[in-house]
C-alpha positions, 0 to 999 in steps of 0.5 A, a space after each residue: 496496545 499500539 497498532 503496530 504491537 498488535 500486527 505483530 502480535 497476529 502476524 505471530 498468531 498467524 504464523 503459529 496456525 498456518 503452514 503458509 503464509 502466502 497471502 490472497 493475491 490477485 492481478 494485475 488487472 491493469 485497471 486505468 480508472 478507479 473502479 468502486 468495490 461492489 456491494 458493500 465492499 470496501 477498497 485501498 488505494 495505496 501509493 509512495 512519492 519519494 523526493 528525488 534525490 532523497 530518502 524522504 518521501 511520503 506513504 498514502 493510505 485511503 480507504 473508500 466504501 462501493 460510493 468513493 467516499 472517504 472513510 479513513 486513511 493515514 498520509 504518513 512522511 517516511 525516511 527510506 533506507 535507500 532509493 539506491 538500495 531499492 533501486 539495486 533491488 529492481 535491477 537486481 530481479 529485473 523489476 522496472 522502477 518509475 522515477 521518484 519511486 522506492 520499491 521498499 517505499 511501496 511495499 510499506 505503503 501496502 503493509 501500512 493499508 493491511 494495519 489499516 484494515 487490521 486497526 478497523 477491524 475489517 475483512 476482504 478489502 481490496 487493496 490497490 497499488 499501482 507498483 506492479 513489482 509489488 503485486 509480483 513479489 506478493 505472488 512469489 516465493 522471495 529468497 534471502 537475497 531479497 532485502 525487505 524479505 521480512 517485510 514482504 513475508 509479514 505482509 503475506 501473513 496479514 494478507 491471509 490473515 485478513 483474507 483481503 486482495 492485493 492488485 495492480 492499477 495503473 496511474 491513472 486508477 490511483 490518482 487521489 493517492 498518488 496527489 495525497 502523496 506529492 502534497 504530503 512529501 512536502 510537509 514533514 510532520 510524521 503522520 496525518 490521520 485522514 477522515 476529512 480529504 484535502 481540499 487538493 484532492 477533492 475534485 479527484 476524489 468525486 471525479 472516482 465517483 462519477 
């Protein structure tokens, strides 16, 4: 059975036992640097880079241990369905967007970090997304005027299911992402499987460490 048959298998599951699907949301914590997880915990970073004046972009997944060290992630290029229509959508709930961001690009960055988690099997990891907007609509009752409510209902429902964190951070607490993610935009094969980091990013990825 594929990953994503599985997620919604237990989203269906979960839906089935429980009388709210409100996940376990935390922030923002505004964190300007990259904060390991304590004990043996384990923390995601997750982040979209959208080409500007496209709907092509690319959605970063990493997952570290309490040391920095990688121990899976995926990179995967995307196609949205509209930068404008993301965009209507901040400005619809007052949201503020960076440039060469999605809103509904960001949110599956944190629904693709939530499979993650389920495809390991894994509990009470913190995720992290520097898309504060993100953060908001995981902590709100969305209405049927929002247009991904389905995929922030879903994410909610894996976020209690596996009993993990979601907060914001600030660029800067993000930057490994944020890098995988520009590199990855440019190359348009669908998915890459990361155990080993880019040489791009290994710098960024030991600087977390010190």
């Amino acid at each position: 059975m594929s990953i994503f048959l599985r997620a919604n298998q237990a989203i269906e599951e979960l839906k089935s036992t429980s009388n709210s699907p409100v996940g376990v949301v935390a922030g923002p914590w505004n964190l300007s640097t990259w904060v390991p997880p304590l004990g043996i915990g384990l923390k995601i970073n997750c982040d979209v880079t959208v080409k500007k004046n496209s709907t092509h972009g690319a959605i970063v997944v990493l997952l570290r241990n309490s040391h920095g060290n990688l121990i899976d992630g995926i990179a995967k290029f995307v196609t949205i369905s509209s930068i404008l229509q993301g965009e209507a959508f901040a400005i619809f709930v007052d949201y503020k967007l960076q440039p060469g961001t999605s809103l509904e690009a960001e949110l599956w960055a944190v629904y693709k970090g939530l499979i993650v988690v389920l495809q390991q099997g894994l509990n009470g990891v913190i995720i992290e997304t520097d898309a504060a907007q993100v953060v908001q609509l995981l902590q709100e009752e969305v209405g049927d005027k929002c247009l991904f409510r389905h995929l922030v209902e879903d994410s909610k429902i894996l976020l209690k299911g596996c009993n993990c964190t979601v907060q914001h951070v600030w660029k800067e607490a993000n930057l490994c992402a944020d890098a995988l993610a520009k590199l990855r935009a440019a190359q348009p094969e669908d998915m890459l499987v990361v155990k080993e980091p880019p040489v791009e990013i290994r710098s960024l990825l030991v600087d977390d460490m010190l």
